[in-house]
C-alpha positions as CSV (number, residue, x, y, z in Angstrom):
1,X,100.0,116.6,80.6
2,X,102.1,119.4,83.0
3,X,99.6,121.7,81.4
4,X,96.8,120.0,83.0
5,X,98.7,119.3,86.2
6,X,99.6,123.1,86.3
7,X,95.9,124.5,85.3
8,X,94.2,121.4,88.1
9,X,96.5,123.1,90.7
10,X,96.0,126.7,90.1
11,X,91.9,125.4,89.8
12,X,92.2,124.2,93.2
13,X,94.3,126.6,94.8
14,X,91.3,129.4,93.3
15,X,88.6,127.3,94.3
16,X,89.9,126.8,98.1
17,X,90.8,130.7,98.8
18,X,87.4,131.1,96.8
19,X,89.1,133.5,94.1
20,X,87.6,131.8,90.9
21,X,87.5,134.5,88.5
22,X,86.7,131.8,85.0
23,X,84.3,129.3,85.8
24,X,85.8,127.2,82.9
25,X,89.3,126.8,84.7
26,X,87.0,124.7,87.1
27,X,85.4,122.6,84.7
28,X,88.6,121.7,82.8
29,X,90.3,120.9,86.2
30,X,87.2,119.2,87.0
31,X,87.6,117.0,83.5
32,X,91.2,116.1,84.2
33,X,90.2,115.0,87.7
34,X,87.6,112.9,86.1
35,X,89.3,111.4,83.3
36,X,91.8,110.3,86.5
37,X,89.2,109.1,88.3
38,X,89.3,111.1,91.2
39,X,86.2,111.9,91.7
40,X,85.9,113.2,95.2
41,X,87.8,116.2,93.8
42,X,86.4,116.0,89.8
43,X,83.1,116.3,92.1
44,X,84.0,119.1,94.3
45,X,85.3,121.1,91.1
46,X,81.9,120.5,89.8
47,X,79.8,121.7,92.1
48,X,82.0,125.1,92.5
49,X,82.4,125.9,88.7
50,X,77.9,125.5,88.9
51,X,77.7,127.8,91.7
52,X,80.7,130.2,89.1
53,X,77.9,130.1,86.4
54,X,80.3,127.6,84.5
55,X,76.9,127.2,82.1
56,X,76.4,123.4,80.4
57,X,80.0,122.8,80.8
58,X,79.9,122.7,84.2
59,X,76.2,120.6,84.0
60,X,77.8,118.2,81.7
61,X,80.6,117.0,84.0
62,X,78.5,117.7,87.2
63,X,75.7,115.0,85.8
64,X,78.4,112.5,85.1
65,X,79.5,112.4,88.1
66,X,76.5,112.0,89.7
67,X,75.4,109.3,87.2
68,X,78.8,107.2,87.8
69,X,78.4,107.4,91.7
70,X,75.0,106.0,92.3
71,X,72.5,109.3,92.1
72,X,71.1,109.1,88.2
73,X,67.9,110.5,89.6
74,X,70.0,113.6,90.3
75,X,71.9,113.8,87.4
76,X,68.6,113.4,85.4
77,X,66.7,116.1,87.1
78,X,70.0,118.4,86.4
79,X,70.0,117.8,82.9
80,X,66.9,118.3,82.4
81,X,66.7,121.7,84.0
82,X,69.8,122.4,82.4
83,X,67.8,121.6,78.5
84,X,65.9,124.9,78.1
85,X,69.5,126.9,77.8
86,X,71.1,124.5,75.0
87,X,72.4,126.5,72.2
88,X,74.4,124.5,69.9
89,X,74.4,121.4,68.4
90,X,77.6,120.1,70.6
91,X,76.0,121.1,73.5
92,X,72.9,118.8,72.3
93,X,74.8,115.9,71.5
94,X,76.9,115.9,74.8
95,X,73.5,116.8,77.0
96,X,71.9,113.7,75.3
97,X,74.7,111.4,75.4
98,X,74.9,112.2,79.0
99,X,70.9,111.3,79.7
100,X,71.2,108.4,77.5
101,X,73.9,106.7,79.2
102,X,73.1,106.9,82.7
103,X,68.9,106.3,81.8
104,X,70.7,102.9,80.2
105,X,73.4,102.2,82.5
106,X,72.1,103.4,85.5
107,X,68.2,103.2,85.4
108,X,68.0,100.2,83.0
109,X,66.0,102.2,80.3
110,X,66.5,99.9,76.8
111,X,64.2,102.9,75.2
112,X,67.4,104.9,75.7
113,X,69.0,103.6,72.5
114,X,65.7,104.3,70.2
115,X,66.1,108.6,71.7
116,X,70.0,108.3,70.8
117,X,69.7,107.3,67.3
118,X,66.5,109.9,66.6
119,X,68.3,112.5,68.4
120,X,71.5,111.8,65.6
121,X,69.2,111.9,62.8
122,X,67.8,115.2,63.5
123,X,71.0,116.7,64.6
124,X,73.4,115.2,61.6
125,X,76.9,116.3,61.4
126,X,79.8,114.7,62.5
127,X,79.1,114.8,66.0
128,X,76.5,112.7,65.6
129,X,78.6,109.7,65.0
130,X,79.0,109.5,68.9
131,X,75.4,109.5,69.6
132,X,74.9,106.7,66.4
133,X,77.8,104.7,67.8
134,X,76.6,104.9,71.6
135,X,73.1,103.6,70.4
136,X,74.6,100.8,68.9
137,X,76.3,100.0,72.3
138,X,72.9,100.1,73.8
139,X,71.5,97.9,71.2
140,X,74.1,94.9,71.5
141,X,73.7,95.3,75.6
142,X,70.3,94.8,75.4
143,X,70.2,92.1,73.1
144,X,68.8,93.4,69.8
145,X,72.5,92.4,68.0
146,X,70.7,92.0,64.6
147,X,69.7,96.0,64.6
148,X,73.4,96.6,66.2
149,X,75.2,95.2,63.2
150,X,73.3,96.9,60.6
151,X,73.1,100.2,61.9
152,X,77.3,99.6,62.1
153,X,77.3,99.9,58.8
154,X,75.2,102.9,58.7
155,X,78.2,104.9,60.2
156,X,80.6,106.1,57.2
157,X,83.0,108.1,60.3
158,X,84.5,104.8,61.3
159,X,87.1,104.4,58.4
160,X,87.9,107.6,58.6
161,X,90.1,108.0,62.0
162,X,89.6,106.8,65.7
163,X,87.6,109.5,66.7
164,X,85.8,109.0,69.9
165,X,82.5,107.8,68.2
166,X,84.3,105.2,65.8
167,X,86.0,104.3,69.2
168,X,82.4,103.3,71.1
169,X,81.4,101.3,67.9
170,X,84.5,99.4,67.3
171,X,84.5,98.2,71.3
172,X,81.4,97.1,70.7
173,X,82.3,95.3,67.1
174,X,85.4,93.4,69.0
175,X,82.6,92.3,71.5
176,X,80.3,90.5,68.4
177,X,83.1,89.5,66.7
178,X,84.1,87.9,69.7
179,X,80.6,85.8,70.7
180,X,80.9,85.1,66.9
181,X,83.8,83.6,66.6
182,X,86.3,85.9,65.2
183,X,88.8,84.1,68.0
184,X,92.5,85.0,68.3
185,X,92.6,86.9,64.8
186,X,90.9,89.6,67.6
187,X,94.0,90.1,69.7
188,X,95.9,92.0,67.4
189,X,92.4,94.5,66.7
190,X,92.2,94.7,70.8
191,X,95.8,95.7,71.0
192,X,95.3,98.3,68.1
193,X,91.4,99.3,69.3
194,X,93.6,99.9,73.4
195,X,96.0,101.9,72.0
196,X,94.0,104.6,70.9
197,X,92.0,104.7,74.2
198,X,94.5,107.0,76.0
199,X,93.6,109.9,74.1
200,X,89.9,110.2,74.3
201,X,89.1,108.8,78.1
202,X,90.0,112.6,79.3
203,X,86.4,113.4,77.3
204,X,84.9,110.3,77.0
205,X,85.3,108.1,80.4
206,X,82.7,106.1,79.3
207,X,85.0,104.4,77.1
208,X,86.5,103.2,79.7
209,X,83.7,100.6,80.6
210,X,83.7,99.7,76.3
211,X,87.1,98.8,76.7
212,X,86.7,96.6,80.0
213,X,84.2,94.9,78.1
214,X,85.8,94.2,74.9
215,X,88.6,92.8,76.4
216,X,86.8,90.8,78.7
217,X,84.8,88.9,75.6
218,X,88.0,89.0,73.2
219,X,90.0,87.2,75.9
220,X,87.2,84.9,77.4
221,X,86.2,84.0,73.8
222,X,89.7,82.7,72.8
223,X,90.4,80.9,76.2
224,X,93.1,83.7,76.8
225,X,91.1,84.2,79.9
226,X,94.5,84.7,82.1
227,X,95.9,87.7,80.0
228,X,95.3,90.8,82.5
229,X,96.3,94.3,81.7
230,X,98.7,95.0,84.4
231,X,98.8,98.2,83.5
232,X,95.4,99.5,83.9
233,X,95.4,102.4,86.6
234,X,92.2,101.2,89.5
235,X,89.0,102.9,88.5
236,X,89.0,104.5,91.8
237,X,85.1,105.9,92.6
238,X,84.0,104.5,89.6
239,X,81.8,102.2,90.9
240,X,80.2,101.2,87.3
241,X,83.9,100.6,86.2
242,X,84.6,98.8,89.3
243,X,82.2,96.6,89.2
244,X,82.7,95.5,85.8
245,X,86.3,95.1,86.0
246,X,85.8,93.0,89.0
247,X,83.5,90.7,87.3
248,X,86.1,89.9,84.7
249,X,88.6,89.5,87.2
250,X,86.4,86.9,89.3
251,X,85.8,85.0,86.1
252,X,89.7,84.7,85.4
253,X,90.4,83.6,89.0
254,X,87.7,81.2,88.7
255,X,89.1,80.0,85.3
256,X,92.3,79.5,86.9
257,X,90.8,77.2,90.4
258,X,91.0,80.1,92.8
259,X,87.3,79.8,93.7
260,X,87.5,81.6,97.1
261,X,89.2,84.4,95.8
262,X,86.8,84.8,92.8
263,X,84.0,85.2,95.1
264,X,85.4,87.9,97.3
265,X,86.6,89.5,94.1
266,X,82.4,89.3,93.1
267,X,81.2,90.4,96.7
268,X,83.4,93.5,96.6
269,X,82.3,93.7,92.8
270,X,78.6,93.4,93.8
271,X,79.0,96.5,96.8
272,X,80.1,98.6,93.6
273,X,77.4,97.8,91.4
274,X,74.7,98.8,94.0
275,X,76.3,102.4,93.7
276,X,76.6,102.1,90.3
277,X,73.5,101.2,88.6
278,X,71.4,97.8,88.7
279,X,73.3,97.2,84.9
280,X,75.4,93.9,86.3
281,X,74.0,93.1,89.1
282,X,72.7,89.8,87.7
283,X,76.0,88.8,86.1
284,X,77.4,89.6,89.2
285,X,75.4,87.8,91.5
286,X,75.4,84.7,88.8
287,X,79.0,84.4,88.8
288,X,79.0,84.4,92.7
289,X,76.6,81.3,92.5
290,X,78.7,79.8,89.7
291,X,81.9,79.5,92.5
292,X,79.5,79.0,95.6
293,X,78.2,75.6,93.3
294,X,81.7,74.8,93.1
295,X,83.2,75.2,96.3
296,X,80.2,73.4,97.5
297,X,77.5,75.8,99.0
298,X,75.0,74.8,97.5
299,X,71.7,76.0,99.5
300,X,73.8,79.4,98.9
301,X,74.5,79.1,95.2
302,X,70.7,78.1,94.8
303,X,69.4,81.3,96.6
304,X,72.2,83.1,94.8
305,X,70.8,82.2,91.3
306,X,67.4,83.0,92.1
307,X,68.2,86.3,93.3
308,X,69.8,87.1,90.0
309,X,67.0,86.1,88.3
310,X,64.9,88.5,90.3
311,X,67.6,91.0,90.3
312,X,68.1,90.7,86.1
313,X,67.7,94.1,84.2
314,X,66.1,94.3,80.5
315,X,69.4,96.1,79.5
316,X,72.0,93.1,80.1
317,X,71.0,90.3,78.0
318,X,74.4,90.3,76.6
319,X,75.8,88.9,79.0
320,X,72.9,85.6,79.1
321,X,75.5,83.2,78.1
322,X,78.1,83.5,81.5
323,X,74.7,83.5,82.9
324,X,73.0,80.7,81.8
325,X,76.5,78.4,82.5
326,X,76.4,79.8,85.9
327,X,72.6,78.2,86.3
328,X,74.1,75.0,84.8
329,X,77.2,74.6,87.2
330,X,74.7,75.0,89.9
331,X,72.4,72.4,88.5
332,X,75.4,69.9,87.9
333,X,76.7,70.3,91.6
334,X,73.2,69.6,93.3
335,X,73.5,66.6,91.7
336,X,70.5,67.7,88.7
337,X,71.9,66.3,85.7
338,X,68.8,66.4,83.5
339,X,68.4,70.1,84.8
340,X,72.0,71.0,83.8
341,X,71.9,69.4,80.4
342,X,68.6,70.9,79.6
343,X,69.8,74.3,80.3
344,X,72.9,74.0,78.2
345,X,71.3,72.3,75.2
346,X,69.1,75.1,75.2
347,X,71.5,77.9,75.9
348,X,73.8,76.3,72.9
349,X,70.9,76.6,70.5
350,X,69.9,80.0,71.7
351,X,73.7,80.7,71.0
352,X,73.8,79.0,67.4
353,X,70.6,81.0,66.3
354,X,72.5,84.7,67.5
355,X,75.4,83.2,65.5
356,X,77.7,83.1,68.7
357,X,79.5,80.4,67.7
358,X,82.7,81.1,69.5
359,X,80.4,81.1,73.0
360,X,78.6,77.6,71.7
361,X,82.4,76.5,71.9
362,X,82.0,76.9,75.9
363,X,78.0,75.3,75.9
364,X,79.7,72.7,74.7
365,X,82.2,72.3,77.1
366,X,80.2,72.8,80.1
367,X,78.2,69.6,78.9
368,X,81.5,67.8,78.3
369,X,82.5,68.6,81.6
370,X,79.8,67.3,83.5
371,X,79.6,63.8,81.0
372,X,77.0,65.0,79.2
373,X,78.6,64.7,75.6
374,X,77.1,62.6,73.0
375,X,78.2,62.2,69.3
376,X,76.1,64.7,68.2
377,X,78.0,67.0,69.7
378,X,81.2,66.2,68.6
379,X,80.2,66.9,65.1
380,X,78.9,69.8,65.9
381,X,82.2,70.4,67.5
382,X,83.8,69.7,64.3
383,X,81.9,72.4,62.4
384,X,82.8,75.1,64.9
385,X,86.5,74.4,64.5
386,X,85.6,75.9,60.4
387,X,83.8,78.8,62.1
388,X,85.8,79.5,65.1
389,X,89.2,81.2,65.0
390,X,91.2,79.5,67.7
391,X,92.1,76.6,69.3
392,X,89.4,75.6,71.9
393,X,87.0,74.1,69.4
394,X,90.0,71.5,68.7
395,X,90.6,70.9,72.2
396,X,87.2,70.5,72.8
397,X,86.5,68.2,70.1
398,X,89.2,65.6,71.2
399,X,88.7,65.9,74.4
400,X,84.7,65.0,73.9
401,X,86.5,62.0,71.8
402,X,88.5,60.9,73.9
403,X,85.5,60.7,77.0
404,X,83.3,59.0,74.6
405,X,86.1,56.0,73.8
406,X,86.7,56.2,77.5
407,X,90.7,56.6,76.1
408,X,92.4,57.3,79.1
409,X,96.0,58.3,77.1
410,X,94.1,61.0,75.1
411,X,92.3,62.7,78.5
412,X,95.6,62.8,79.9
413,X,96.8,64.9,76.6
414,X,93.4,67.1,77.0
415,X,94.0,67.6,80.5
416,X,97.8,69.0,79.5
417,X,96.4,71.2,77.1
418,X,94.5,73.1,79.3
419,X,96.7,73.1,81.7
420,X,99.0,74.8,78.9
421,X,96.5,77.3,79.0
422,X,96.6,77.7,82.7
423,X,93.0,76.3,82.8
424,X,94.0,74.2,86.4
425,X,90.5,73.6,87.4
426,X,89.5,72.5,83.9
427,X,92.6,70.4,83.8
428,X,91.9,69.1,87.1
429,X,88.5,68.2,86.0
430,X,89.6,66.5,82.9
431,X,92.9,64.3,84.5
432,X,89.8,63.1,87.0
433,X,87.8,61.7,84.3
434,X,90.9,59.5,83.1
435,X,91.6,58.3,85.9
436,X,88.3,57.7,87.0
437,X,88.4,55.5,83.0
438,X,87.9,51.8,84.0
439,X,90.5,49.7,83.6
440,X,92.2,46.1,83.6
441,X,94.1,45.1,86.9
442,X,97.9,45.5,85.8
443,X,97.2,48.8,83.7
444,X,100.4,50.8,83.9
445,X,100.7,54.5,85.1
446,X,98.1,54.4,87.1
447,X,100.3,56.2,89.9
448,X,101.7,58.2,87.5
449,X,98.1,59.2,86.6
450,X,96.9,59.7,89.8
451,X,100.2,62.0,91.0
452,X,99.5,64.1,87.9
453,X,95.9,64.5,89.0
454,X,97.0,65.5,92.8
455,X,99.5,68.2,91.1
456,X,96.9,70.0,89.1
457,X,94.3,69.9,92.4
458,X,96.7,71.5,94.9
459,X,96.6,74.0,92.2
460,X,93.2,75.1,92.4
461,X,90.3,75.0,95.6
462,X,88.7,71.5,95.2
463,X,86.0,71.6,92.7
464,X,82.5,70.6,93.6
465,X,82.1,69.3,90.1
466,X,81.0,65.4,89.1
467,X,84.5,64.9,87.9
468,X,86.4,65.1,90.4
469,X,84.3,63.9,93.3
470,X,86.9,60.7,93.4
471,X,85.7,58.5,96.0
472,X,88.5,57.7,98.9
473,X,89.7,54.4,99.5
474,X,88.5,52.8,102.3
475,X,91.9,51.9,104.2
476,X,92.3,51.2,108.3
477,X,94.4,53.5,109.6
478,X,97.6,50.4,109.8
479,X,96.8,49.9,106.3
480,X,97.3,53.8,105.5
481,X,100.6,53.9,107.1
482,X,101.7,51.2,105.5
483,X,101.0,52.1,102.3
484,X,102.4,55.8,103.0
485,X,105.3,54.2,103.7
486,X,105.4,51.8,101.0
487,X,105.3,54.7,98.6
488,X,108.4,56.3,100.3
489,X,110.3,53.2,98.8
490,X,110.8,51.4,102.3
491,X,111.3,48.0,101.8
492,X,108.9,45.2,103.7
493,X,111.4,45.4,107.0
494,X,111.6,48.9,106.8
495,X,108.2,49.2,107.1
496,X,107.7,46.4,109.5
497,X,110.7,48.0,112.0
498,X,109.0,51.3,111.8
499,X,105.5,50.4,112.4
500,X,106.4,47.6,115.4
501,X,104.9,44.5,112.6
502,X,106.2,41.5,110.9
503,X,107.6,41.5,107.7
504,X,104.7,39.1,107.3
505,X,102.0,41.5,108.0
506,X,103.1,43.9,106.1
507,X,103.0,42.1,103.1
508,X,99.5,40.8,104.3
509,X,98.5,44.3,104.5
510,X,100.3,45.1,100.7
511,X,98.6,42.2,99.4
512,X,95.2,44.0,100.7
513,X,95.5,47.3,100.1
514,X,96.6,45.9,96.4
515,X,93.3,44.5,96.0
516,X,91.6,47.9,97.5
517,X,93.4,50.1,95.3
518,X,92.8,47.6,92.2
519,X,97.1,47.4,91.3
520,X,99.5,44.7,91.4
521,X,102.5,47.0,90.7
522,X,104.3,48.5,94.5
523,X,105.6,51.4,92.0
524,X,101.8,52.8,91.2
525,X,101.4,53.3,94.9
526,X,103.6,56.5,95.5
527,X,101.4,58.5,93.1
528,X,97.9,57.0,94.4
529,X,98.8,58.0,98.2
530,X,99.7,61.5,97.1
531,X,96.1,61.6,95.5
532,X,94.9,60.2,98.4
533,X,96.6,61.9,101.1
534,X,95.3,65.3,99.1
535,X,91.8,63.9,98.9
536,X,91.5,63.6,102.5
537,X,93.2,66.4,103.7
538,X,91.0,68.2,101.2
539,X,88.0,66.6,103.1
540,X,88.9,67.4,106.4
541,X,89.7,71.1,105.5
542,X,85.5,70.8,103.9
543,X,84.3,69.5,106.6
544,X,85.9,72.4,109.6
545,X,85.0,74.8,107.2
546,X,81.7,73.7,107.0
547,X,81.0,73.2,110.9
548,X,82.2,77.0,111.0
549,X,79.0,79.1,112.4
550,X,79.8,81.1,108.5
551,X,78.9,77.7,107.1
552,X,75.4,77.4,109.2
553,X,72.5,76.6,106.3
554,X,74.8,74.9,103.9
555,X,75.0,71.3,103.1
556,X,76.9,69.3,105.7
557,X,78.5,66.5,103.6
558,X,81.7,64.7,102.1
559,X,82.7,67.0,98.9
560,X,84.6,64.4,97.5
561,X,81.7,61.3,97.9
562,X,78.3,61.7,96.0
563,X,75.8,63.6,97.8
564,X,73.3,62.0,99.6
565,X,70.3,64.7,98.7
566,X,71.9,64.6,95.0
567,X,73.2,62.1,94.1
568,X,75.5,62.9,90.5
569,X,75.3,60.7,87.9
570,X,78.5,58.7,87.0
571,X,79.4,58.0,83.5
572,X,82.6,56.4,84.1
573,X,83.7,53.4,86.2
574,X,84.7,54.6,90.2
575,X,88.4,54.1,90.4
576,X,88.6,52.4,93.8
577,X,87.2,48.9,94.4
């Protein structure tokens, strides 16, 4: 490493006081500024070590460059006046691992894999592997993951060592193994697959997006969502890297309630991936409708969708499931039930016949979510738990159980175990549906209950999801204070000497809001006003928000009532009378 930062130094100094006597001092400066993602100086190093006659190095990293920030029609035409003068086999393999990359990532080409895999074949050798195992990426991007899994086989390099091509295909593997199931028995192979990574991004950057991604679906797969490598240096200039780091980050922030800051996170994201290469725009711009559907915005969440529909490139259909459950939140929040279960249903079959059973796992839950479950599906549920490595097929399972008994003891256990898993808006989501369970008139814990349910919402943005749209209690504003009061622990003449009222009327008013708030019990009361008192300062903070010029063209209505253009489908009793 002080070799490099010695040679990048002397590089620039030469290069400034234009004194470059070895056009290769240029180009390996220019690589260790690249593999540190500097790129306005990995650039600028570029461009002087082509005008030094630096030869196909210099090409190589110049094209790169240009590929990685947003001019792939430049870096094409480079290469391919660059062709003619290739000489070795090395120089072949780098020159069409270069054009194949940024034609896939960057142009959307699928062909690209089909060139990679003929160009190995007639080149053999070792450094082949790379252009085999780079194919293979290409393959399981674009969907063909029945050609991507063979043709991993076909590669006898990756037991060998973790060379950089046995590197590409395992990132890829971990990604599979993840959509199939291979759950947490994966976070020990992540761990091992990242620690070899250091010493190969220098010459293979591209890596760097492999790992992003393997993580992301090894993590996401096993609902370890939240683990973030706080480690990872920015991918400064990088705008493909960017972009696709900021997806995965949106997703855990949305997994964790924060829906606001998940969709700045995808806005910034999406500003990166216009540089970068149409490659995620769709995922991008799906997962920025997913949190506008939840936060309410729906006009915008709509238009959002349908834009990354229109905006969807034939190279990304491995990412269709986060898709396709972005196009079902949406559905579920307008109030479209039959829309939303349709879309699931189909997307957990589409899932079951690419044998992605860990990702059917999260079909699954999307339809439990919205009260969609049936008992078909909890026995399919069952079945996953055999094929799944992990624990959210189990959680799943009895938390679709528990919903279909209406048991509100075992939601309240469901909604801890996500919340366990620092899943607050699915915990949220889950505590609503028990307490939204119908129940007798003296059931106990119903305050507790509801002051559990308050906790896990302050935790997280208020979800525009059929769960938790609890309807507020229609209390006078005497009433309101009274009961706030009430659930302080003041007695009757507390209340009445604080309020200016009879001890009389305030237990007239108890005796009502009682009936309103179906309890008999004064105890229940301190966790239902904290509920409520959330709930309607909740609403009030929708509704400014909403008047807000930034808001024009949105639905103007009460997040936490059923919409009147929508109109959700309840499968559980209201909880207020």
């Amino acid at each position: 490493m002080r070799r490099r930062d010695d040679e990048l130094r002397v590089a620039v100094w030469r290069m400034r006081s234009n004194t470059v006597g070895d056009p290769l001092l240029l180009v390996r400066a220019g690589r260790t500024a690249y593999a540190r993602f500097d790129l306005s100086l990995a650039g600028e190093l570029a461009r002087a070590a082509l005008a030094a006659g630096g030869g196909f190095d210099a090409v190589d990293l110049r094209a790169s460059i240009l590929g990685f920030t947003g001019e792939p029609e430049q870096a094409i035409e480079l290469l391919n006046s660059a062709e003619p003068a290739l000489k070795t086999d090395e120089q072949r393999i780098r020159w069409s691992i270069a054009r194949g990359m940024i034609e896939f990532g960057m142009l959307n080409d699928p062909t690209a894999a089909e060139r990679l895999w003929c160009a190995a074949e007639s080149l053999g050798g070792p450094g082949a592997t790379l252009l085999r195992a780079v194919s293979i990426c290409q393959l399981a991007w674009r969907g063909d993951f029945r050609s991507a899994y063979q043709r991993l086989a076909e590669i006898p390099e990756m037991e060998k060592s973790w060379t950089g091509g046995r590197l590409f295909a395992e990132g890829h593997r971990l990604v599979l193994a993840a959509y199939h199931g291979g759950g947490e028995l994966l976070l020990d192979e992540l761990r091992a697959f990242e620690s070899h990574l250091p010493d190969h991004l220098p010459g293979l950057p591209y890596l760097r997006a492999v790992a992003t991604l393997a993580r992301w679906s090894v993590t996401a797969a096993t609902a370890s969502i939240l683990l973030r490598d706080a480690d990872r240096d920015p991918a400064e200039d990088f705008p493909l890297f960017e972009a696709q780091e900021g997806l995965a980050e949106a997703m855990r922030q949305r997994l964790t309630g924060r829906f606001e800051s998940a969709q700045a996170t995808t806005l910034e994201a999406l500003t990166l991936a216009e540089r970068g290469g149409q490659t995620l725009l769709s995922a991008l711009l799906a997962e920025q409708a997913h949190c506008a559907a939840l936060l309410g915005r729906l006009p915008e969440a709509a238009q959002l969708l349908k834009e990354a529909d229109q905006r969807h490139a034939r190279t990304m259909t491995l990412m269709y499931p986060w898709i396709e459950l972005s196009r079902a939140q949406v559905a579920a929040s307008e109030g479209h039930f039959e829309t939303a279960e349709s879309t699931l249903r189909h997307l957990a079959d589409r899932l079951r016949d690419d044998g992605f059973h860990g990702l059917e796992t999260h079909a699954l839950f999307a339809l439990l979510r919205s009260g969609l479950i049936g008992p078909s599906d909890v026995q399919r549920l069952k079945q996953l738990e055999s094929m799944v490595n992990g624990r959210l097929p189990g959680l799943v399972r009895r938390h679709a159980e528990a919903l279909l008994a209406a048991d509100q003891a075992g939601l309240r256990v469901s909604a801890g175990s996500y919340a366990d898993l620092g899943l607050w808006h699915y915990a949220a989501e889950t505590a609503a549906q028990a307490f939204q369970v119908p129940r007798p008139k003296d059931a106990i814990g119903v305050g507790a209950l509801a002051g559990y349910l308050a906790d896990l919402l302050s935790k997280c943005d208020q979800p525009w999801s059929p769960s938790p749209r609890i309807p507020i209690p229609k209390l006078s504003d005497q009433r309101r204070k009274v009961a706030s009061l009430a659930a302080e622990g003041l007695s009757d003449p507390g209340i009445g000497k604080e309020l200016f009222i009879t001890k009389r009327t305030v237990g007239n008013h108890l005796r009502e809001i009682y009936l309103i708030l179906n309890i008999s019990r004064r105890v229940e009361l301190a966790g239902l006003m904290k509920l409520y008192e959330l709930l309607q300062a909740r609403q009030t903070e929708h509704w400014a928000a909403d008047q807000a010029p930034a808001r024009q063209g949105r639905c103007h209505h009460d997040p936490l009532q059923p919409s009147s253009c929508s109109g959700p489908r309840w499968r559980t009793g209201p909880p207020w009378r």
